[in-house]
Every structure is written in C-alpha cells, then in structure tokens.
C-alpha positions, 0 to 999 in steps of 0.5 A, spaced: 500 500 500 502 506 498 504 512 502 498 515 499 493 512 504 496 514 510 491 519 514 489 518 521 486 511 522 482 509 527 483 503 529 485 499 536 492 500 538 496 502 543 494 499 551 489 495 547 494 490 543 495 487 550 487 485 551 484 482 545 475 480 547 474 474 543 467 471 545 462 474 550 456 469 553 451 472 550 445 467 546 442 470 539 436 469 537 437 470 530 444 469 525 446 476 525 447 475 517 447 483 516 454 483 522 457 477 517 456 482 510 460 487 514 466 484 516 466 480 509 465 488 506 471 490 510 475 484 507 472 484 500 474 492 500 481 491 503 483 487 499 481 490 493 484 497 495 491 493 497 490 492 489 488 498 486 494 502 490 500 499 487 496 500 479 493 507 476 487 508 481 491 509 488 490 517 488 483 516 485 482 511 492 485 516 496 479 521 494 475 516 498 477 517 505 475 523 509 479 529 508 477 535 513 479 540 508 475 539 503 469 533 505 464 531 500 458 526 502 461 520 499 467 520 503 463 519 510 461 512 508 467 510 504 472 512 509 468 507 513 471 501 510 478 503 508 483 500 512 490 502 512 494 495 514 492 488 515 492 489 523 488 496 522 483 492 518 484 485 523 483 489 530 477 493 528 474 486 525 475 482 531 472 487 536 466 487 530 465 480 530 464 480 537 460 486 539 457 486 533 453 480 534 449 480 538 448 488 537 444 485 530 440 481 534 436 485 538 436 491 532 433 486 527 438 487 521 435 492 518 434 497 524 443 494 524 445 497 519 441 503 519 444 504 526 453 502 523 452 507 518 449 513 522 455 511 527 460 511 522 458 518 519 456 522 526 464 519 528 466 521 522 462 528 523 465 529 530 471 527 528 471 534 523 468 539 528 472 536 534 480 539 530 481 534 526 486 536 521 489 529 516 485 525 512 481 519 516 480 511 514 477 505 518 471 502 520 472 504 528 467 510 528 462 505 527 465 500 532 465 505 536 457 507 536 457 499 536 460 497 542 457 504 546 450 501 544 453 495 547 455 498 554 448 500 555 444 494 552 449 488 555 453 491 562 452 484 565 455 480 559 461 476 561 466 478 556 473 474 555 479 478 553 486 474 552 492 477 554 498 479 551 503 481 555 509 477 556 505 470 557 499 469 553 493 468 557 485 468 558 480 471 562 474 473 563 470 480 565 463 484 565 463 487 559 461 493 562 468 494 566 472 494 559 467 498 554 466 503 561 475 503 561 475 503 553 470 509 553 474 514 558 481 511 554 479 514 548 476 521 551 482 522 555 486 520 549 482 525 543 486 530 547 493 532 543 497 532 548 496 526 552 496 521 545 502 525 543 504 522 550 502 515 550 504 514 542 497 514 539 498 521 535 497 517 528 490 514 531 484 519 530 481 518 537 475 524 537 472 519 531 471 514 537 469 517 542 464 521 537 462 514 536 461 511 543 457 517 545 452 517 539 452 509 541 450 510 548 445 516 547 441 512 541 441 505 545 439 509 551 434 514 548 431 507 545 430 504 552 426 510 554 422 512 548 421 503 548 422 502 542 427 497 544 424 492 549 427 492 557 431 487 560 433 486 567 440 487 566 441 493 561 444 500 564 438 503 565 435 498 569 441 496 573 441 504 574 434 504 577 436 498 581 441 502 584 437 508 586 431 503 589 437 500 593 439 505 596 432 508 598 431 501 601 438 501 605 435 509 607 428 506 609 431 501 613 436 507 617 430 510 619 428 504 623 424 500 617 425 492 619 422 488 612 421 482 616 417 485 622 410 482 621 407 490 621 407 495 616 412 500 615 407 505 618 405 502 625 414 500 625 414 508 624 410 510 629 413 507 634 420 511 633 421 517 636 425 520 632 421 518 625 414 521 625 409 516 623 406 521 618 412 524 614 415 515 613 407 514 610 408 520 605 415 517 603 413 510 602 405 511 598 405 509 592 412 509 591 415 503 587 420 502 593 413 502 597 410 496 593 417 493 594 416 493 601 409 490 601 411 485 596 417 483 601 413 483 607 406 478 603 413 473 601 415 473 607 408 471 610 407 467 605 413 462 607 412 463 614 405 459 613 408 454 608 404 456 603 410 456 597 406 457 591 403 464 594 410 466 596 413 464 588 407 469 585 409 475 590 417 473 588 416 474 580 411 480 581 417 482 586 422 482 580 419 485 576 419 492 579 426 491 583 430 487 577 435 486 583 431 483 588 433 477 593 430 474 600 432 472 605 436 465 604 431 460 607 426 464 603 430 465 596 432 458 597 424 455 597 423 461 592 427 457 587 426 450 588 418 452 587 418 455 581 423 448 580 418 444 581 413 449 578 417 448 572 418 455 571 425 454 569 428 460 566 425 464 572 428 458 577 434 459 574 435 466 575 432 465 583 438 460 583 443 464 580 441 470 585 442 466 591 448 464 588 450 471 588 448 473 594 449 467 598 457 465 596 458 461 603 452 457 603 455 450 606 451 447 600 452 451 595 454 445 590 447 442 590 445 449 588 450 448 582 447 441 581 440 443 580 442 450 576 447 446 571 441 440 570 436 447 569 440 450 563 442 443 561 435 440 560 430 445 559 433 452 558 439 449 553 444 454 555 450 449 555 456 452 557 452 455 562 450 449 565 457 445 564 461 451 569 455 449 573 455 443 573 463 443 573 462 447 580 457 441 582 462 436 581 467 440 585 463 441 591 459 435 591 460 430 596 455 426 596 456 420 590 449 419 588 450 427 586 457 426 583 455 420 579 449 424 577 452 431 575 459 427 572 453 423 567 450 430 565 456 433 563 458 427 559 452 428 556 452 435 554 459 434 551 457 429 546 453 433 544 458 439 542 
C-alpha cells in the first residue's frame, strides 16, 4: 500500500494490543447475517484497495477517505471501510465480530445497519468539528457507536479478553468494566497532548469517542422512548436498581425492619425520632413502597408454608426491583418452587441470585447441581450449565450427586 493512504486511522492500538475480547456469553436469537456482510465488506474492500494502490487508481482511492479540508458526502461512508494495514483492518474486525453480534440481534438487521452507518458518519462528523486536521480511514467510528450501544444494552455480559503481555493468557470480565475503561481511554486520549504522550498521535481518537457517545445516547434514548424492549440487566435498569437500593438501605436507617410482621407505618410510629406521618408520605405509592409490601406478603407467605403464594409475590417482586433477593431460607424455597413449578428460566435466575448473594452457603454445590441440570435440560444454555455443573462436581460430596452431575456433563459434551 502506498504512502498515499496514510491519514489518521482509527483503529485499536496502543494499551489495547495487550487485551484482545474474543467471545462474550451472550445467546442470539437470530444469525446476525447483516454483522457477517460487514466484516466480509471490510475484507472484500481491503483487499481490493491493497490492489488498486500499487496500479493507476491509488490517488483516485485516496479521494475516498475523509479529508477535513475539503469533505464531500461520499467520503463519510467510504472512509468507513478503508483500512490502512492488515492489523488496522484485523483489530477493528475482531472487536466487530464480537460486539457486533449480538448488537444485530436485538436491532433486527435492518434497524443494524441503519444504526453502523449513522455511527460511522456522526464519528466521522465529530471527528471534523472536534480539530481534526489529516485525512481519516477505518471502520472504528462505527465500532465505536457499536460497542457504546453495547455498554448500555449488555453491562452484565461476561466478556473474555486474552492477554498479551509477556505470557499469553485468558480471562474473563463484565463487559461493562472494559467498554466503561475503553470509553474514558479514548476521551482522555482525543486530547493532543496526552496521545502525543502515550504514542497514539497517528490514531484519530475524537472519531471514537464521537462514536461511543452517539452509541450510548441512541441505545439509551431507545430504552426510554421503548422502542427497544427492557431487560433486567441493561444500564438503565441496573441504574434504577441502584437508586431503589439505596432508598431501601435509607428506609431501613430510619428504623424500617422488612421482616417485622407490621407495616412500615405502625414500625414508624413507634420511633421517636421518625414521625409516623412524614415515613407514610415517603413510602405511598412509591415503587420502593410496593417493594416493601411485596417483601413483607413473601415473607408471610413462607412463614405459613404456603410456597406457591410466596413464588407469585417473588416474580411480581422482580419485576419492579430487577435486583431483588430474600432472605436465604426464603430465596432458597423461592427457587426450588418455581423448580418444581417448572418455571425454569425464572428458577434459574432465583438460583443464580442466591448464588450471588449467598457465596458461603455450606451447600452451595447442590445449588450448582440443580442450576447446571436447569440450563442443561430445559433452558439449553450449555456452557452455562457445564461451569455449573463443573462447580457441582467440585463441591459435591455426596456420590449419588457426583455420579449424577459427572453423567450430565458427559452428556452435554457429546453433544458439542
């Protein structure tokens, strides 16, 4: 490739070399056909520019990247598919492929590629109004909108990254911790000073984080307005649970007990130091009201035995408090009723909550077994129910249980 390609690319480079994402945990429901066309377009391009810039139609090619002193319409599209080098065009791919996977199935395909190209042209737009001043190429303004969306859609997706740094390694991470990292990395770097310090000064980082902010404001402006329907383990949501949380540990600082059998009024008025009218003002009506009186229905409920009782307020719970947990024994018989129930995506996520919140359980390996047998039989989430079911096998002490478990993840592996 000639020198007349040379610009600002916007690729990966730098502190990211060392921490490459390779997969996350997340399951499509569809194939994300329209993710493979663009990184077989990214491939396809590249290949043809490699050719064309060693002939006659080099400097016609250089006119297809974004030049900041004379723009045309054109060139924010094209700009977006031009890479300058194998490693360019291979970094921006893979984090593509993995981001972008996933971002296809919950748009639809065509609400994707309208969301990858607008990307890429508002990064390339925010690149010219933020100082650029070198011609700009690659595929990264749009990843970066991509993997912004991501943030905000799948925080709480495990993502795992190899490590390249003296020894070649693996391990795993919340999705939200590394693209969190990454966006701020690439602010603090769309500052001249700081890229000229850390050696990013041929990497157009404002095209990113132009990008990343066009990503989340979309991804989350699409959540409020509803077009796109909640989850419980959005950003959004996990930033609703955080404040109902903390209303929570407030109420409860005020003297509010969620396992005393009266109710938060007739626990205030007893309190000196709280008026029993100001406490009624604050809890009616309030999601954090209904919360209380729904914890207060599941804990009466399994006081008198009566489990399915206790199972129905349990799900009206989650509803509204995405990261609610009862007591251990309540939590516990919670789950093994919707078990029986056959509720079983709702029973995994009971399990799975317990097993969060209740890590020094003493049979903690039985909630494995179970949770592992769950996503094995019933949900066919497989790798899910192999590091269950490996994590029972681990634990278990009991040899009807070990055989049991050793026997289901042989079968799961036949089946790969």
């Amino acid at each position: 490739m000639t020198a007349a390609f040379q610009g600002h690319r916007d690729g990966q480079n730098g502190f990211y070399d060392m921490l490459i994402p390779i997969r996350t945990d997340y399951r499509m429901t569809l194939r994300p056909w329209v993710n493979y066309a663009l990184v077989a377009i990214n491939v396809c391009v590249f290949i043809f520019v490699q050719r064309a810039g060693s002939e006659a139609g080099g400097e016609r090619i250089y006119n297809w990247l974004l030049h900041p002193d004379r723009p045309e319409l054109m060139q924010f599209f094209s700009s977006v598919f031009l890479h300058g080098s194998w490693m360019h065009l291979i970094g921006n791919m893979v984090f593509l492929w993995v981001f972008g996977n996933a971002l296809n199935d919950r748009f639809g395909h065509a609400g994707y590629l309208s969301f990858y190209l607008a990307g890429g042209v508002l990064a390339g737009v925010g690149y010219l109004l933020l100082g650029g001043h070198a011609p700009v190429l690659g595929a990264s303004g749009a990843i970066s909108a991509v993997t912004g969306a991501y943030l905000v859609l799948f925080p709480r997706v495990r993502l795992t990254l190899l490590v390249w740094f003296y020894v070649v390694t693996t391990f795993e991470v919340s999705s939200l911790y590394f693209l969190l990292v990454q966006f701020v990395w690439n602010v603090l770097m769309s500052t001249e000073n700081l890229a000229g310090r850390f050696g990013g000064g041929g990497v157009a980082y404002t095209a990113h984080s132009s990008g990343y902010v066009f990503g989340i404001i979309v991804a989350a402006a699409l959540l409020v307005a509803r077009l796109l329907p909640k989850d419980a383990f959005d950003l959004l949501s996990l930033i609703r649970a955080r404040y109902r949380r903390l209303s929570y540990q407030r109420m409860v600082a005020r003297g509010y007990d969620p396992f005393s059998p009266s109710r938060p009024g007739e626990q205030a008025a007893g309190r000196r130091r709280i008026k029993a009218k100001t406490v009624q003002t604050e809890t009616s009506d309030t999601a954090t009201a209904r919360e209380m009186e729904l914890r207060l229905e599941i804990s009466e409920a399994c006081g008198r035995h009566d489990l399915p009782a206790a199972a129905d307020g349990y799900l009206r719970l989650v509803r509204i408090a995405d990261d609610a947990v009862l007591s251990r024994p309540n939590q516990l018989d919670v789950a093994n009723q919707l078990m029986a129930a056959e509720a079983h995506p709702a029973a995994a996520d009971a399990y799975e909550r317990f097993i969060r919140h209740y890590g020094d359980y003493e049979h903690l390996a039985d909630i494995f077994l179970m949770l592992g047998l769950l996503y094995g039989r019933y949900l066919h989430q497989y790798d899910r129910a192999e590091q269950a079911l490996q994590r029972a096998v681990d634990g278990l002490s009991d040899p009807r249980k070990v055989e049991m478990a050793q026997s289901e993840l042989k079968s799961l592996r036949r089946r790969r």
